[in-house]
C-alpha positions, 0 to 999 in steps of 0.5 A: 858219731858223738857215742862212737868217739866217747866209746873210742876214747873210754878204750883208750883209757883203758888201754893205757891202764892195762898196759895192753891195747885195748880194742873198740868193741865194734871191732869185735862184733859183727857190724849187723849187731852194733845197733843193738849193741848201741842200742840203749832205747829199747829195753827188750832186745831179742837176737836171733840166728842160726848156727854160728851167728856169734849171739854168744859172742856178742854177749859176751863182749857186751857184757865185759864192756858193760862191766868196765865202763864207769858207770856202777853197774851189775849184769846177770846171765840166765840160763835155764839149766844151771848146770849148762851155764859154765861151759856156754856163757860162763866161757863166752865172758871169759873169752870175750876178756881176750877179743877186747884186748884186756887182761884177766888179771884186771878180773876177779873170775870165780866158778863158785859162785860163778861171777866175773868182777872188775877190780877196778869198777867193782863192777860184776857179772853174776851167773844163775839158773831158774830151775825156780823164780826165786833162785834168782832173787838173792843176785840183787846187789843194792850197791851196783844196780842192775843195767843188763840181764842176759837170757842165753838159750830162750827155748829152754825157758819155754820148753821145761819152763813157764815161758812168758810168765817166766820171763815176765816174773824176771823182768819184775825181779831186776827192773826194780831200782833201774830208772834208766839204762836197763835192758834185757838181752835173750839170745835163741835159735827159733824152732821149726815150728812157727807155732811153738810158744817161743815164736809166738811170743816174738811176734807179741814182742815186736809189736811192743814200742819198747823191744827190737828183733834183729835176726842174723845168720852165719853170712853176716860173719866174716869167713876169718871168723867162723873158719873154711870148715864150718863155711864147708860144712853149712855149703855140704847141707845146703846142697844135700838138703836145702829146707834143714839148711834153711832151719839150722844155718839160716834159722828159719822157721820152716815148719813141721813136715809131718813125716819125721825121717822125710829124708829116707830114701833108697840111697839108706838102703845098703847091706853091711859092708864090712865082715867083721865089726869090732863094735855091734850096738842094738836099741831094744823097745819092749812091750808085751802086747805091743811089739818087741824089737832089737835093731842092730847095727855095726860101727864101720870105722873105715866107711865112716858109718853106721850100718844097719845089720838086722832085726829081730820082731815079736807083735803079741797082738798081731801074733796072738802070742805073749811071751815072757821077759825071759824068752825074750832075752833068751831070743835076744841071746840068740839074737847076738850068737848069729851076729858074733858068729857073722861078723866075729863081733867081741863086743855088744852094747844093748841098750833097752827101754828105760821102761824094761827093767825087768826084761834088762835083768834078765838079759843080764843074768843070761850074759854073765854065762861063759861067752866068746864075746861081752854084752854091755847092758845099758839103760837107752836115753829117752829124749825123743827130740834129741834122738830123732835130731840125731837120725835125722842128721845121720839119715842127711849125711849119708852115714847111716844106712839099713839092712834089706833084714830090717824090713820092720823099721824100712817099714816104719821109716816111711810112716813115722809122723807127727800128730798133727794136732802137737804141730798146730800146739807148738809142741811136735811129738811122734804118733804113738802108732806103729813106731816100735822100731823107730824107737829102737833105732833112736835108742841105738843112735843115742847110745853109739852117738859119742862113737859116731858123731864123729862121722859127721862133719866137724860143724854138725856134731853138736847139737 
């Protein structure tokens, strides 16, 4: 009671300073996160949560809270990529300024360098990377010693970082100095996968006398504050399919099923509805041995979907015929006149394996000949975590369906798995086994995705 009166009384004063009304920090944060916030004992302070549980936000009221008190003081915010740092936790401090009822004016806020100063403490938040150790070395201010160090984002940090060795190494960077009153803060939504680094080294961490875990998820939020349509969008999910409800609004660790579109079903079995399409998409996966295939698929603006059209595939082992890139792009020339002449289509996006280049080329010189229709060749994004997410989400809301012609990818779609021995290291990927179509698919997906996201409702459309 002591603390909350000095806190009110501390706002009170800065109210009167900015002229404004400045607001209790509690009143601002969910009341499942004062403790933390008040939490000044434990050093290593881990939240965790599902979609929409206002992590970002309560960083970011902490940190300007931090920075306007007396007390000299420093706060860095990491994330692992810097270049995701401006539109993320950069804003989210920016923002937080406004919910406490506070003037930007009261503010020294800078992009380059990224850094928030209060003009009257002098106090500052610094914000960095650590693509590298020592990008984060030069922060240190010897005049306002480090009091709270921010890592948004964890996942990342053990995804394409060195994980708890990382955050060990900055931990030792920015104790230095602190004889008290220094914390870390690390904010993540936990995978699926109960084996996945991160995971593990939670369960390490709450065994530590020095470090609290405090999980939330969008039901401790009130509804005035996540909004009716996310509310809707997390209910559509939990009725449509309650085990990812669990992973992505409850943030449960769910884990793995080793069959990775387990949610297609006959339902995605559709013919195409329209009978003509403005815009047809095709993922190409090559291989000269291996199959070749081209999965196409015409956006429907009116149906709100994606709607598997055709197929063509080509196995050199299976047929015991090779063939040349170039018959392959003729076959896929011809591959294109059937479905413009089907659907009256004008505009073709192609998007090949990255590893195709040569097969790209020659697609290429045979499109730049006098046609009634265009083909854009494109270079297919490969991340295979956040393409086969993008399926998925299609494949649950029912935006996504695919032809009776595409018996090849109907086919894989019920064997496409994991490799059980990636699950059991924390580290899921697909078995390199008949998936030839699947990446096709995943390759037009992530192409068409900034058309069709839209098509989802408005709380899943990103990742």
């Amino acid at each position: 009671m002591k603390a909350q009166k000095e806190k009110t009384q501390r706002a009170d004063i800065q109210a009167d300073e900015n002229g404004g009304e400045a607001k209790d920090p509690h009143d601002v944060i969910i009341p499942a996160l004062w403790d933390i916030f008040d939490d000044e004992e434990h050093e290593h302070q881990i939240i965790t949560s599902g979609r929409a549980g206002t992590k970002s936000s309560f960083a970011g009221i902490l940190g300007i809270t931090t920075i306007t008190s007396d007390t000299p003081a420093a706060v860095v915010v990491l994330r692992k990529r810097h270049n995701k740092l401006r539109k993320t936790v950069y804003k989210e401090m920016i923002r937080a300024i406004g919910r406490l009822g506070l003037s930007k004016d009261d503010f020294d806020i800078k992009v380059s360098p990224m850094e928030i100063r209060h003009k009257r403490t002098g106090n500052v938040i610094y914000f960095s990377g650590s693509d590298s150790i020592d990008d984060t070395k030069g922060i240190i201010d010897e005049d306002k010693p480090i009091r709270l160090v921010i890592l948004d984002e964890l996942t990342e940090f053990f995804d394409v970082g060195e994980g708890e060795e990382e955050l060990t190494n900055i931990e030792a960077t920015f104790v230095r100095g602190n004889d008290e009153s220094f914390r870390m803060l690390y904010l993540y939504n936990p995978p699926k996968n109960p084996n996945a680094a991160i995971n593990v080294w939670c369960q390490k961490m709450e065994l530590r006398p020095d470090a609290v875990h405090k999980h939330i998820d969008y039901r401790d939020v009130p509804i005035s504050w996540i909004g009716k349509k996310l509310l809707e969008s997390a209910e559509l999910l939990k009725e449509t399919d309650f085990r990812l409800y669990r992973w992505v609004w409850l943030g449960e660790c769910i884990g793995v099923d080793d069959l990775i579109y387990y949610m297609f079903n006959d339902n995605h079995r559709k013919e195409p509805d329209a009978k003509h399409y403005k815009l047809i998409g095709i993922g190409v996966d090559y291989g000269q041995q291996n199959a070749t295939t081209y999965q196409a698929a015409g956006v429907n603006i009116n149906k709100r979907r994606i709607e598997g059209l055709d197929e063509f595939y080509h196995s050199g082992r299976e047929s015991g015929k090779q063939k040349s890139p170039s018959d392959y792009a003729k076959e896929l020339i011809e591959f294109t006149d059937a479905l413009h002449e089907e659907y009256s289509c004008s505009a073709f996006y192609v998007f090949i394996d990255p590893s195709a280049k040569g097969l790209a080329e020659e697609i290429k010189r045979l499109a730049m000949r006098s046609r009634q229709y265009g083909i854009v060749i494109k270079d297919a994004e490969n991340d295979v975590a956040v393409g086969i997410q993008r399926v998925q989400k299609c494949l649950t809301y029912q935006i996504m369906s695919v032809s009776g012609n595409q018996e090849n990818l109907i086919r894989e779609m019920g064997t496409y798995e994991y490799d059980p021995k990636s699950i059991e290291a924390g580290k899921e990927r697909p078995l390199k086994i008949d998936d030839h179509c699947c990446d096709a698919w995943r390759y037009l997906t992530m192409g068409l995705w900034d058309k069709i996201k839209y098509f989802l409702p408005a709380g899943e459309r990103d990742e």
